[in-house]
C-alpha positions in Angstrom: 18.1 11.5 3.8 18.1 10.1 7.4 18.8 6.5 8.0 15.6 6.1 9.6 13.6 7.0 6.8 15.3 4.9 4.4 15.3 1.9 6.5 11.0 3.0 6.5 10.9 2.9 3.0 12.3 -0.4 2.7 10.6 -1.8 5.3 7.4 -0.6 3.9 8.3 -1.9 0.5 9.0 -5.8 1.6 5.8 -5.7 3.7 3.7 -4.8 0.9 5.4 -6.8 -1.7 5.5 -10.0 0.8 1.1 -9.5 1.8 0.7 -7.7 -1.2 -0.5 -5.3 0.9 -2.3 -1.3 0.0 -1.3 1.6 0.9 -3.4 2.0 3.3 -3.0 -1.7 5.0 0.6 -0.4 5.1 0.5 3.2 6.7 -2.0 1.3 9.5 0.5 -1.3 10.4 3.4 1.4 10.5 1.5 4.3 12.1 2.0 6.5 9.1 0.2 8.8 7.0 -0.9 7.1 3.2 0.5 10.2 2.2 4.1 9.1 3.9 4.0 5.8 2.9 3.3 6.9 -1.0 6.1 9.3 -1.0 8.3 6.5 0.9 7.7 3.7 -2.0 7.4 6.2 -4.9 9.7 9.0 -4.5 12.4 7.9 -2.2 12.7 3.9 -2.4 13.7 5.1 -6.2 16.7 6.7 -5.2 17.7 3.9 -2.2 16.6 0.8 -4.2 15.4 0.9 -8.0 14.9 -2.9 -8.2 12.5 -2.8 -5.3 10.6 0.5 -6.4 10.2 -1.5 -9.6 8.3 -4.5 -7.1 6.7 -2.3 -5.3 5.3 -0.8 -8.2 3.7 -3.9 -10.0 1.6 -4.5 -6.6 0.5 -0.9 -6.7 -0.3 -1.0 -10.2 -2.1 -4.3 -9.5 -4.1 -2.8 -6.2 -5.4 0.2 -8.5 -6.6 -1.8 -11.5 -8.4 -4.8 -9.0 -9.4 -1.5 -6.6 -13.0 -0.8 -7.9 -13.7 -4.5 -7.6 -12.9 -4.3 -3.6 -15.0 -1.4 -3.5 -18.0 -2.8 -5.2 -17.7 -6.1 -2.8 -17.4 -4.0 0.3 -20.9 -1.9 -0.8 -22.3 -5.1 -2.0 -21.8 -6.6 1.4 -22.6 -3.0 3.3 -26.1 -3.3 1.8 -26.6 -7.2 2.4 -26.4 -6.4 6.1 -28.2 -3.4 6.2 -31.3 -5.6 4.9 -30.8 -8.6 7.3 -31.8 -6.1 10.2 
């Protein structure tokens, strides 16, 4: 694997682990595919750094299980506004 792409992964991993951060808050601020950054924190942080995979895990697993709160907020909130208008 290329040096680059391992220092991405861990840089990825410490950003979301520091702002608890999504996937997707996390490919925006490093100008990468969700798809990149999943592989990045799941496939190859594994094989560079298992105790940080292991971190980086617990916030994932804690995004998906509070994720269809956030999504009921955000409609919640789209349909407030649209009836203020």
């Amino acid at each position: 694997m290329k040096d680059y792409i391992e220092e991405r992964a861990v840089e990825i991993a410490q950003y979301i682990i520091d702002r608890k951060a999504t996937v997707r808050d996390a490919a925006r601020v490093f100008k990468t595919s969700k798809s990149t950054v999943h592989k990045d924190i799941t496939e190859r942080l594994m094989r560079i750094n298992p105790p940080l995979a292991y971190s980086v895990k617990k916030v994932l697993n804690n995004n998906k299980a509070e994720r269809h709160i956030r999504g009921g907020n955000a409609t919640y909130l789209k349909y407030k506004m649209m009836n203020k208008k």
